[in-house]
C-alpha positions, 0 to 999 in steps of 0.5 A: 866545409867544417863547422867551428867547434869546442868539445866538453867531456862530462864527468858525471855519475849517475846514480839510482835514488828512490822516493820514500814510500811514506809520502803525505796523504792527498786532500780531496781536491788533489785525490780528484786530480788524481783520479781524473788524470788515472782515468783519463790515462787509462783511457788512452792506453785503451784506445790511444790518443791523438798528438796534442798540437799545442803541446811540445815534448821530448824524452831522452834515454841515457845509462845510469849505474843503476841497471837502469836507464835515466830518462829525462823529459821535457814538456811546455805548456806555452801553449796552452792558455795564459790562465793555465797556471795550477797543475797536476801531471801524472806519468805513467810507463806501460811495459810491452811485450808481455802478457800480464795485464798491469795495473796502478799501485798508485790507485790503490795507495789513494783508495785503501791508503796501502803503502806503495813500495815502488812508485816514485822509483827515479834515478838522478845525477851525482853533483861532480866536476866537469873536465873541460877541453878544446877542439884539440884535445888530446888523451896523454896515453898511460904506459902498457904497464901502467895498464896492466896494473889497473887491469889487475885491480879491476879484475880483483873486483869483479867478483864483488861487481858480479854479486852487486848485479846478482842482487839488482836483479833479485830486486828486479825479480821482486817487483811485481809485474802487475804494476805498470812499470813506472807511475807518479804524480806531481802538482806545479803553480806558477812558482815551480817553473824554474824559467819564468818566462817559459812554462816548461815542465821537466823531470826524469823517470827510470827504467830497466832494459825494454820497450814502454809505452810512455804516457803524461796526463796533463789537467787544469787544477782551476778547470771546470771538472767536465775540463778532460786532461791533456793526454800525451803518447809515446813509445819509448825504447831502453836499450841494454846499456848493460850487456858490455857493447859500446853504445850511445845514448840518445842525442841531445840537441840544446839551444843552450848550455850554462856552467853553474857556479856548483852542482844543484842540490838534490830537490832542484835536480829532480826539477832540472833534470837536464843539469849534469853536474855544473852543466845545465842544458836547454834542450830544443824541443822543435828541433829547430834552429836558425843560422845566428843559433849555436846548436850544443849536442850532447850524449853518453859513451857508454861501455868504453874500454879502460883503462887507457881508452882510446875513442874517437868521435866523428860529427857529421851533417847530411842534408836530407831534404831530398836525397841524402847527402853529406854536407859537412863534417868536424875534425875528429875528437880523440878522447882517453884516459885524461879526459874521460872520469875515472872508470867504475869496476865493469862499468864506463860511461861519459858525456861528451859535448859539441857546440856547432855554430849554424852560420854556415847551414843554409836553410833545410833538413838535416841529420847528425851522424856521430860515429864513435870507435873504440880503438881498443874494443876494435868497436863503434856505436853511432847516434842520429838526431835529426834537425832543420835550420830556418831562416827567422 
C-alpha cells in the first residue's frame, strides 16, 4: 500500500547571526529571575533532574552555513496553570567530553556588569523563495559539459573557501572553553505567544560539531520566590554536517505547514524558528497523530554533490509495535539540479518536504525510514523518526 504524497523542496540558506554584546541592564526584578533560574540550572547539571510530566519539548538539529548547527526547540506551557502568564527562560549547553569545568559569562555580565562577547550567539534562516514540486517532480539533468564548467568555477573558489574555514576555526579557537558553550536568557507574557490559543515557546541556539548537555530553566515571574523553576534535560548530538559525507538532518514531524505571504522579518524569525523561509512549520510535540491527521515531514540534505545532482529519496513506514515490519512505502522522489538551490562554493544543503495523509494507518507505532542516495557521490545517508497514530 502507498500513501498519497506532495513533495516541497526548500531553498533556504541558513546563515549565522550574532547578538550585540551591549544589551540593556537587567532591573532588579529580572536580575532575580535570572539568578534563580542560574542557580537552579546549576543544580541540575550537579545532580540531574527528573523529566517534568506537565511540560512537552523537542529540539531538532540541522546545518547552518556557519560551522555550526542550528538548533530549533520548541516547549508549551499548556500545561501548567492558566495563571502562568509571565516568564523567564534561560537556555544553557554544557559541552562533553572535556575536562575543563565551565562556567557562565552570563553570571558574571549580571554581577560585575562585564560585557559578554558570546552569549546570545544563534544562527537563523535567510528569507528566500521556496521552489515548489509535485509527487512527480523530475530534475531536468545539465549537459556533462555544462558540468564541467560549473566544476571548473567552483574549483576557482576553493581556495577562498578554504581561507573562510581557516578563520572560522580561528574564531572558534578563541572562545574560551571555560564558558558553557551556549547561555541566554529571555522574558515572555501573554503577548509573545505567537498562537494565542496555544502557550508554546520556540527559539533556535547554535552549535559547533559535538556532544551537549542541553538544559532550560523555566520560572513564574508572579510566583512566590520559594516557587523553584522548572528544570528541563537533554542530550543533544551536533554531528559534523561539515566534513563533506552526506548527511540528514534530523526529521521533523509537523501537524501543520503554512505558506506565508513573505519571509518574516529578522525579530519574528528568531521567535518562530520553525519558518523557513515562507514555510512556517507546527512541529508535534507528542508524536502523535490521528488517521483524519496529515503528517508533514521535513528535513535538510546535506552535502550533496552539484553541480548536476542526482538524489533520490525513498520514505518508508514500519510498524513497530512488536517485531518490526514494514507496512508501506512511497514512490521514489528524484531530485536535481532544477529542484534543488543554487549550490555555495563546497558547501549544499536543502530542505526537502513530504506530506502523508494518516487515513489508511491503523491505530500503532511506527517508525519513518528516509533513505537518500546520491547517484553521483555513489553514497546514502538515512534518517528515523519514530511516531504513533491513535484513534480520537
Amino acid at each position: 500500500m502507498t500513501a498519497a504524497l506532495a513533495a516541497i523542496v526548500v531553498a533556504a540558506a541558513v546563515s549565522e547571526s550574532v547578538r550585540a554584546a551591549g544589551r540593556p541592564a537587567l532591573g532588579p526584578k529580572e536580575q532575580a529571575a535570572v539568578i534563580a533560574l542560574l542557580d537552579a540550572v546549576d543544580v541540575a547539571q550537579r545532580e540531574g533532574t527528573d523529566a517534568d510530566a506537565r511540560i512537552l519539548w523537542d529540539t531538532h538539529v540541522l546545518k547552518s552555513a556557519a560551522h555550526k548547527a542550528y538548533i530549533p526547540f520548541t516547549i508549551s506551557l499548556d500545561g501548567l496553570t492558566d495563571s502562568f502568564e509571565r516568564g523567564a527562560v534561560y537556555v544553557r549547553a554544557v559541552a562533553k567530553g572535556t575536562s575543563i569545568e565551565q562556567h557562565s559569562e552570563l553570571r558574571a555580565w549580571i554581577r560585575s556588569g562585564q560585557s559578554p562577547t558570546h552569549i546570545g550567539e544563534s544562527v537563523s534562516v535567510n528569507a528566500g523563495e521556496m521552489p515548489v514540486g509535485g509527487p512527480g517532480v523530475m530534475s531536468s539533468r545539465r549537459t556533462t559539459q555544462q558540468a564541467a564548467e560549473s566544476s571548473a568555477a567552483l574549483e576557482l573558489q576553493r581556495r577562498t573557501i578554504e581561507k573562510e574555514r581557516e578563520q572560522a576555526e580561528k574564531r572558534a579557537a578563541e572562545r574560551d572553553p571555560a564558558l558553557f558553550a551556549y547561555e541566554e536568557y529571555y522574558f515572555f507574557d501573554q503577548k509573545s505567544f505567537h498562537d494565542r490559543s496555544h502557550r508554546v515557546f520556540s527559539r533556535a541556539i547554535a552549535l559547533p560539531p559535538g556532544e551537549y548537555d542541553f538544559y532550560v530553566g523555566i520560572l513564574d515571574r508572579a510566583a512566590k520566590k520559594t516557587e523553584r523553576p522548572i528544570l528541563l534535560e537533554r542530550r543533544v548530538t551536533v554531528p559534523d554536517f561539515w566534513n563533506d559525507d552526506l548527511r540528514l538532518s534530523t526529521l521533523i514531524l509537523a501537524t501543520d505547514m503554512q505558506l506565508l505571504a513573505a519571509p518574516l522579518v529578522p525579530k519574528a524569525q528568531g521567535e518562530q524558528p520553525y519558518t523557513f523561509g515562507r514555510a512556517a512549520l507546527a512541529p508535534t510535540l507528542t508524536q502523535i497523530f490521528s488517521p483524519g491527521d496529515v503528517m508533514t515531514i521535513v528535513y535538510q540534505i546535506c552535502n550533496y554533490a552539484a553541480p548536476d545532482a542526482a538524489l533520490t529519496a525513498n520514505y518508508q513506514f514500519y510498524r513497530v509495535d512488536a517485531e518490526r515490519r514494514l507496512f508501506n512505502g512511497t514512490p521514489p522522489q528524484i531530485l536535481g539540479d532544477e529542484d534543488l538551490p543554487p549550490p555555495a562554493p563546497w558547501e549544499t544543503q536543502a530542505f526537502a518536504m513530504q506530506v502523508v495523509p494518516l487515513a489508511r494507518f491503523p491505530s500503532g507505532t511506527y517508525e519513518l525510514e528516509v533513505t537518500v542516495s546520491d547517484r553521483v557521490l555513489r553514497g546514502t545517508a538515512k534518517g528515523v523518526a519514530r511516531f504513533r497514530v491513535v484513534e480520537k
